[in-house]
VEXVEXKOL-907013 format. One record per residue (C-alpha): x, y, z negated; residue in one letter. Coordinates in pm, whole numbers, plus 50000, padded with zeros to 5 digits. Layout:
BEGIN
X, Y, Z, A;
...
This chain:
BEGIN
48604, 43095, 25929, X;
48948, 43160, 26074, X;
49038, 43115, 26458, X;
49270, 42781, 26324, X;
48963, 42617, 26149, X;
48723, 42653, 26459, X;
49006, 42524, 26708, X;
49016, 42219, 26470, X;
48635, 42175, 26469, X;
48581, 42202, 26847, X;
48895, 41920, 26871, X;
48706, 41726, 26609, X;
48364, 41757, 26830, X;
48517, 41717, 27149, X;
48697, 41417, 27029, X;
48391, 41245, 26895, X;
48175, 41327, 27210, X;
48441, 41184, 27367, X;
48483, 40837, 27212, X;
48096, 40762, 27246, X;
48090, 40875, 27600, X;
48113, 40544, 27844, X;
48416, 40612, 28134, X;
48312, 40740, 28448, X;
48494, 40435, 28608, X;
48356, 40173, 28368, X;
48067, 39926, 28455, X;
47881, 39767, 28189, X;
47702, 39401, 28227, X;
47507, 39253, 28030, X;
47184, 38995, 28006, X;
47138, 38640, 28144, X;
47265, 38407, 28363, X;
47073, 38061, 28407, X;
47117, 37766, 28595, X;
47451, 37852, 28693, X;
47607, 37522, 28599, X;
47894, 37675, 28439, X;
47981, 37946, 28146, X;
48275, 38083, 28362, X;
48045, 38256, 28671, X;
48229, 38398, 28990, X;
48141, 38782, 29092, X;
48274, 38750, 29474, X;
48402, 39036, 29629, X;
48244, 39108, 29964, X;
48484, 39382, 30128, X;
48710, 39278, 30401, X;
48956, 39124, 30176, X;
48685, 38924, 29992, X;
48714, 38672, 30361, X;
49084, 38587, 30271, X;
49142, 38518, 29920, X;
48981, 38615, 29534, X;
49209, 38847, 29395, X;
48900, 39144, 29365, X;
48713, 38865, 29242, X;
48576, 38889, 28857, X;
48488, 38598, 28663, X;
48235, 38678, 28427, X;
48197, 38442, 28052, X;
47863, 38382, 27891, X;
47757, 38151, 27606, X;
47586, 37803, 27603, X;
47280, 37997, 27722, X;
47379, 38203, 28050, X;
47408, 38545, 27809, X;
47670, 38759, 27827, X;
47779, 39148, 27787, X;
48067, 39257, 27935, X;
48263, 39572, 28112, X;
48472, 39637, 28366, X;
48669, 39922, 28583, X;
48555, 40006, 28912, X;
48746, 40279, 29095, X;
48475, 40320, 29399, X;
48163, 40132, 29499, X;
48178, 39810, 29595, X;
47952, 39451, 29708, X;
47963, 39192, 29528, X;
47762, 38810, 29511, X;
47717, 38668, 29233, X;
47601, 38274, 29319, X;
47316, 38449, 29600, X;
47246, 38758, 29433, X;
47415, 39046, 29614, X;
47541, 39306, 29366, X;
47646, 39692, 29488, X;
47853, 39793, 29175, X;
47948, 40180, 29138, X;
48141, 40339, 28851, X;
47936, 40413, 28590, X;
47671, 40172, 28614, X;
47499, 39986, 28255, X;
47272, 39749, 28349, X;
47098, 39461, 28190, X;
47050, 39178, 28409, X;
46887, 38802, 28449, X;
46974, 38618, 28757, X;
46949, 38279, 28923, X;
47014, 38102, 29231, X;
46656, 38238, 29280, X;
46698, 38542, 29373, X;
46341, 38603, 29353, X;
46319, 38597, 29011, X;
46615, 38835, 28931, X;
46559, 39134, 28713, X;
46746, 39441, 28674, X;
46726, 39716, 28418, X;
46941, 40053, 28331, X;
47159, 40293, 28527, X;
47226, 40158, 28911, X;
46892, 39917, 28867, X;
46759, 40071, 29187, X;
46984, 39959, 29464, X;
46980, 39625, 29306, X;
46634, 39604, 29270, X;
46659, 39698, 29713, X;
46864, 39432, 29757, X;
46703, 39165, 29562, X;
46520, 39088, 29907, X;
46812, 39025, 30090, X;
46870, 38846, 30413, X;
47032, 38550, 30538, X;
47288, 38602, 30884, X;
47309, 38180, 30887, X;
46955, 38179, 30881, X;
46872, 38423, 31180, X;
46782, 38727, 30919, X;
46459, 38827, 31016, X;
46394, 38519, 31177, X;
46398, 38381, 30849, X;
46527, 38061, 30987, X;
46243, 38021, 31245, X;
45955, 38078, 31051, X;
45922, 38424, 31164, X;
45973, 38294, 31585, X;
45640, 38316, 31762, X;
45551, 38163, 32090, X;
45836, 38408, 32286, X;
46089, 38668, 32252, X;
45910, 38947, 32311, X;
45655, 38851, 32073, X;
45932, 38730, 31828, X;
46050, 39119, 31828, X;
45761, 39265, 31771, X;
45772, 39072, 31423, X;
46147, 39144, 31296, X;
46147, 39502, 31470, X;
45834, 39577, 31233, X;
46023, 39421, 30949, X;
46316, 39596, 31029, X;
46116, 39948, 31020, X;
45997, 39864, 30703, X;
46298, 39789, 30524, X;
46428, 40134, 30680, X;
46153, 40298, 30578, X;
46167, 40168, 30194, X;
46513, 40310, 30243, X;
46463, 40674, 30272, X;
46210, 40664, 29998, X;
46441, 40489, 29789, X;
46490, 40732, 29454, X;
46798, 40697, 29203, X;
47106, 40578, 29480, X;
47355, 40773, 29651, X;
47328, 40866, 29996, X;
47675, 40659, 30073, X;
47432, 40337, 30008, X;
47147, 40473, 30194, X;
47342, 40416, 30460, X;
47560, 40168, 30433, X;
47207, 39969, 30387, X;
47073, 40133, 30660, X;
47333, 40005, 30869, X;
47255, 39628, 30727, X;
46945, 39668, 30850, X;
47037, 39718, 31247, X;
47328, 39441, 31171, X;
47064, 39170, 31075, X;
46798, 39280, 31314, X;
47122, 39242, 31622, X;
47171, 38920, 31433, X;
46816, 38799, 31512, X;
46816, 38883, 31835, X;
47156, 38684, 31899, X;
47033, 38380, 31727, X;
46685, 38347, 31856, X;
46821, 38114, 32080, X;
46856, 37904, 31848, X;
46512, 37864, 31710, X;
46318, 37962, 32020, X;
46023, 37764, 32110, X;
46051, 37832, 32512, X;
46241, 37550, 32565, X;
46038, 37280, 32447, X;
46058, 36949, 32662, X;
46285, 37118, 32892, X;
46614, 36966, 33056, X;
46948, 37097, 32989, X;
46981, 37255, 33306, X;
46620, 37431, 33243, X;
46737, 37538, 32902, X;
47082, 37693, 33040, X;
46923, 37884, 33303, X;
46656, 38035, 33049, X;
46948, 38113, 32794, X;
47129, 38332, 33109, X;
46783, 38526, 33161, X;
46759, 38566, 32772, X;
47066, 38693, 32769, X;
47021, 38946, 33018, X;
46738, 39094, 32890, X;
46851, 39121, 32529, X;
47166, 39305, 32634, X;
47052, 39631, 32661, X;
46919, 39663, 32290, X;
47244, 39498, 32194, X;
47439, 39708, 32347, X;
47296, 39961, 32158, X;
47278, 39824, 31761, X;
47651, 39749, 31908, X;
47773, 40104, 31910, X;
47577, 40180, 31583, X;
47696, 39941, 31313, X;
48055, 39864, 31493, X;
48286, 40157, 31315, X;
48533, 40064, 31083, X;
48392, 40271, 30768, X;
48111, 39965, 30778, X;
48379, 39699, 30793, X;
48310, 39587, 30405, X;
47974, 39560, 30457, X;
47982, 39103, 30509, X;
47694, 39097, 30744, X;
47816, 39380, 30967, X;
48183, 39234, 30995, X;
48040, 38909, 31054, X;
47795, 38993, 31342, X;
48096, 39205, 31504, X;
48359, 38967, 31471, X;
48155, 38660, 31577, X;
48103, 38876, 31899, X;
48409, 39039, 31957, X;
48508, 38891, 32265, X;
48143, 38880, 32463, X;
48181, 39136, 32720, X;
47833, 39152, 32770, X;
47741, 39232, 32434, X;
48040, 39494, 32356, X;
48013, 39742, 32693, X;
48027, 40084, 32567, X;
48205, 39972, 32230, X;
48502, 40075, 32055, X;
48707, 39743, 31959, X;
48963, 39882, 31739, X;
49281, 39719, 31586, X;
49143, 39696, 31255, X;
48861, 39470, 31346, X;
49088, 39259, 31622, X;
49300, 39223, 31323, X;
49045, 39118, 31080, X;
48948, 38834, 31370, X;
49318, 38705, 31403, X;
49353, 38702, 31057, X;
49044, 38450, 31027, X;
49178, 38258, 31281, X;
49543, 38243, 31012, X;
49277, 38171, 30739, X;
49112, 37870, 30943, X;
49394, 37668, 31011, X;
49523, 37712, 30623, X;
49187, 37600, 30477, X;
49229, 37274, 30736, X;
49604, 37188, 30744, X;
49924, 37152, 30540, X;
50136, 37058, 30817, X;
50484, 37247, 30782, X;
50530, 37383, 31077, X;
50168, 37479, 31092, X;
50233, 37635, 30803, X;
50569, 37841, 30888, X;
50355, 37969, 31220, X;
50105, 38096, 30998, X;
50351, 38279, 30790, X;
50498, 38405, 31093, X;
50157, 38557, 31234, X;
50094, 38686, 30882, X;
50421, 38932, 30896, X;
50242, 39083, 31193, X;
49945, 39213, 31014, X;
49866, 39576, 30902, X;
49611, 39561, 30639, X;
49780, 39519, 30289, X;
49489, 39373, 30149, X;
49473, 39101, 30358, X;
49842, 39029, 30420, X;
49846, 38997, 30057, X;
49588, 38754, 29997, X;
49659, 38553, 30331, X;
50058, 38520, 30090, X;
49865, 38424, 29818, X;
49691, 38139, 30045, X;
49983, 38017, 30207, X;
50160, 37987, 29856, X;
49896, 37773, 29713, X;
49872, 37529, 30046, X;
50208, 37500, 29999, X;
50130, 37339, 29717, X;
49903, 37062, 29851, X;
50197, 36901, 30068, X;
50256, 36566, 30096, X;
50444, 36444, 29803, X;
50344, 36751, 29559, X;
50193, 36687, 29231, X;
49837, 36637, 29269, X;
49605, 36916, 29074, X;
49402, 36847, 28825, X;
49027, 36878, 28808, X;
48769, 36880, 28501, X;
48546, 36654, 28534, X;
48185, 36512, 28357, X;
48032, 36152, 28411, X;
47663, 36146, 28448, X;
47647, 36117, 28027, X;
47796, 36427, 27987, X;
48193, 36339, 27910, X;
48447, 36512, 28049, X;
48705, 36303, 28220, X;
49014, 36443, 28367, X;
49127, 36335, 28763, X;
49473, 36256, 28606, X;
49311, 35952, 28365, X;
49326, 35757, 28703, X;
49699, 35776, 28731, X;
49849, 35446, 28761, X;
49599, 35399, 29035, X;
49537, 35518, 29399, X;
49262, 35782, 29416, X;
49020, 35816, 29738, X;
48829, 36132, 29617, X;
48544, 36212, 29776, X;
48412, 36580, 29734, X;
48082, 36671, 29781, X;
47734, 36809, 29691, X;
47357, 36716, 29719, X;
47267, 37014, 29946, X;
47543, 36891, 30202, X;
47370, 36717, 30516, X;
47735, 36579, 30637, X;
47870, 36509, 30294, X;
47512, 36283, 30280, X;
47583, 36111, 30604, X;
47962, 36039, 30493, X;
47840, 35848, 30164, X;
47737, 35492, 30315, X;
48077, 35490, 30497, X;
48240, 35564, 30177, X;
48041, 35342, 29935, X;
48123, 35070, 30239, X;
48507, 35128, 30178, X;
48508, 35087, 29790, X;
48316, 34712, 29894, X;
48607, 34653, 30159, X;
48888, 34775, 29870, X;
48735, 34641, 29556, X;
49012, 34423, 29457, X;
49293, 34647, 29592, X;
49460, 34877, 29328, X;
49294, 35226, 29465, X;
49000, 35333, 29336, X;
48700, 35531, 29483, X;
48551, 35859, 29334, X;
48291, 36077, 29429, X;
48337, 36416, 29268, X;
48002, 36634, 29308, X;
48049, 37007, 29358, X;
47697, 37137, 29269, X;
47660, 37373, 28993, X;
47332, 37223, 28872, X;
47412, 36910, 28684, X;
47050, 36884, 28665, X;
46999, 36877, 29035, X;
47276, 36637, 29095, X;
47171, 36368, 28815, X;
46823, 36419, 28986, X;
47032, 36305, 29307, X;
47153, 36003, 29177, X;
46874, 35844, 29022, X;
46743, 35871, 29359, X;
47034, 35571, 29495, X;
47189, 35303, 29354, X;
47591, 35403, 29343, X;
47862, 35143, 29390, X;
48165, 35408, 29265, X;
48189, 35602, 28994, X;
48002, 35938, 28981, X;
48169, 36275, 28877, X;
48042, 36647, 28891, X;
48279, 36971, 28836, X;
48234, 37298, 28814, X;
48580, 37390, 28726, X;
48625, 37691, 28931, X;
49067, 37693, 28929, X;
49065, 37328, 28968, X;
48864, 37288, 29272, X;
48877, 37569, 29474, X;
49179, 37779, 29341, X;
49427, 37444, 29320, X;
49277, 37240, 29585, X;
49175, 37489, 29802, X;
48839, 37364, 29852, X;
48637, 37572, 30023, X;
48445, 37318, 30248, X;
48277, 37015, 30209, X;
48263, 36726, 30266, X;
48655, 36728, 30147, X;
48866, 36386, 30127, X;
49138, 36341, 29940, X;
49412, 36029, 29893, X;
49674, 36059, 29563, X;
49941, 35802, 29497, X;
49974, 35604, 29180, X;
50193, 35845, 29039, X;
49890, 36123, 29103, X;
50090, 36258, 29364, X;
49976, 36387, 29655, X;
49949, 36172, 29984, X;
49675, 36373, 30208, X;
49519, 36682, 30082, X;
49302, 36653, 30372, X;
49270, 36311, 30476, X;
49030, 36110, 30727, X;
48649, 36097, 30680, X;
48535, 35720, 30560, X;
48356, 35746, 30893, X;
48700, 35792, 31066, X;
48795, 35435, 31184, X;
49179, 35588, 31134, X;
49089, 35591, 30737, X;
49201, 35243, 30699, X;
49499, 35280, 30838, X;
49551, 35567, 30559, X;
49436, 35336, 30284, X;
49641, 35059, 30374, X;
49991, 35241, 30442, X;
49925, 35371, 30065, X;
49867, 35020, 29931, X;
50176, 34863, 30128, X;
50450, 35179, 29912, X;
């Protein structure tokens, strides 16, 4: 065999090898989702720039029944949620999944299954962590530590047994750990049971002394988990940003511009997801131009572009929408009416406690020409039919899932959300007065008097 014909057979090799090897940068999904509520399921970026907007967000589509295979490049690793299942993604990985809301009952197979599988047992900051929001709080603090600082040593410990994960998530879980066991100390406070029966004065003076004494260990998870190479880790930035500005809790800390920024910048973020006032607006922009961090200058552009668009006197968005028998009904099949939309969901204790107040209204308007919707949010349909059988409903009853309409378009990133829209399904208030406001019907009747 001449030198020309082996050349050609090692090209012919090297090119087959080649096509049937996966991409060192590619990730490969596939498996189950259930109970979702939708076919179209968000995978949430949780880096820094995951807080400000969803542009390193992936949107993952699965048949009728939750399954779906798909792939993906990933240039580094990276956190992701996907509904409360936290995800940590690196290039490479093929894995065969089922999840739920449940975390529990997720399951994980293939390459990059074991740090998964590690944080299928994840915590919860808004729930105090460890304190597993209160049931792990015993009769006092001291006692109280004990429990999470064993919990905490055991999570560690499973950590540097942990086979078949880098050493890069080793730590960056490592330094999860001391964020959430900080975060329990911070918010036992909240749950303690020292301050049963006692005044407001008592309870202030034990919160100083509680204070004092927890600052020393603070101080001290402080200067571990606050660097900036931890920053895209969401329960680290939270617990340091939240804090920021307690002296007490920050002696012996480096602050540094990245993470001040990263706290201005939420403070932009804030008044955008509350206000469309113009000159609101144009001061936002303003404060944007001062920022350093591309990725969030970026999306924070992104954000203001899209308020923008929920003026007074823009064209009102559209939503998808399903009546409790299952037919979908677009928001704009109401034009030629005014709309008082009411967006909520059955796990929200203040969207709850706005309802009477709003049902009340539709009574008081009933023969005006403005009609009164409440548009659930929740991604179970099942749950929120469960919901309604539960009360008698005076307006009609919607549910939507549709991901661009409600929270891209709208901007809807809290609930309970009120909304008014003009006959022409124009925009009036993107952000109007709760039914509980007594201001509301000064809102509803300016709209019915153009």
């Amino acid at each position: 065999m001449n030198m020309k014909i082996i050349a050609l057979v090692i090209l012919f090799v090297t090119t087959i090898i080649g096509c049937h090897s996966p991409k060192v940068n590619t990730i490969h999904l596939k498996g189950q989702m259930a109970d979702m509520g939708t076919q179209e399921v968000i995978m949430e970026y949780t880096g820094v720039t995951g807080d400000f907007g969803t542009s390193l967000n992936r949107i993952i589509k699965t048949d009728a029944s939750g399954y779906f295979d798909t792939t993906f490049v990933l240039e580094q690793p990276m956190y992701f949620n996907i509904s409360r299942n936290i995800l940590y993604l690196s290039p490479g990985d093929d894995l065969e999944v089922y999840l739920t809301p449940d975390t529990r009952q997720a399951t994980f197979k293939g390459k990059g299954s074991e740090a998964q599988l590690f944080l299928k047992d994840r915590l919860y900051p808004k729930g105090g962590s460890f304190l597993l929001s209160g049931r792990n709080v015993r009769e006092n603090f001291e006692k109280t530590k004990e429990v999470v600082d064993a919990l905490a040593a055991f999570k560690l410990a499973q950590l540097d047994t942990l086979k078949g994960v880098t050493e890069l998530f080793k730590e960056n879980e490592r330094i999860r750990v001391k964020a959430n066991l900080l975060n329990s100390y911070l918010t036992y406070a909240l749950y303690n049971k020292e301050n049963t029966g006692a005044s407001r004065e008592e309870q202030r003076q034990w919160y100083g002394r509680f204070i004092t004494s927890v600052i020393p260990d603070v101080n001290q998870l402080m200067r571990e988990i606050t660097k900036n190479e931890y920053l895209d880790i969401i329960d680290v930035r939270d617990v340091i940003v939240y804090n920021l500005d307690q002296a007490e809790f920050m002696q012996g800390v480096e602050i540094t511009p990245e993470m001040r920024e990263i706290k201005d910048a939420l403070q932009v973020l804030a008044k955008l997801d509350s206000s469309t006032d113009p000159e609101v607006i144009l001061s936002m922009e303003e404060k944007t131009k001062s920022f350093q961090h591309v990725g969030i200058v970026s999306e924070l552009q992104e954000k203001i572009r899209n308020v923008k668009s929920l003026m007074t006197g823009q064209p009102a968005h559209e939503i998808i929408m399903t009546d409790v028998d299952g037919n979908e009904v677009l928001l704009s099949s109401f034009k030629g009416k005014n709309i008082y939309l009411d967006c909520w969901a059955t796990w929200c204790g203040p969207c709850i406690q706005e309802s009477p107040a709003f049902a009340a209204l539709s009574e008081k308007y009933k023969d005006k020409d403005i009609v009164f919707i409440q548009l659930s949010t929740d991604n179970s349909r099942k749950t929120w039919l469960s919901y309604l059988k539960q009360k008698e409903s005076v307006v009609p009853q919607f549910n939507s899932v549709d991901n661009e309409g409600l929270r891209v378009n709208w901007q809807i990133k809290y609930i309970p959300r009120f909304i008014l829209i003009d006959k022409e399904f124009n925009i009036v208030e993107s952000f109007a007065p709760r039914p509980s406001d007594p201001e509301i019907t000064e809102h509803l009747d300016a709209l019915l008097a153009k």
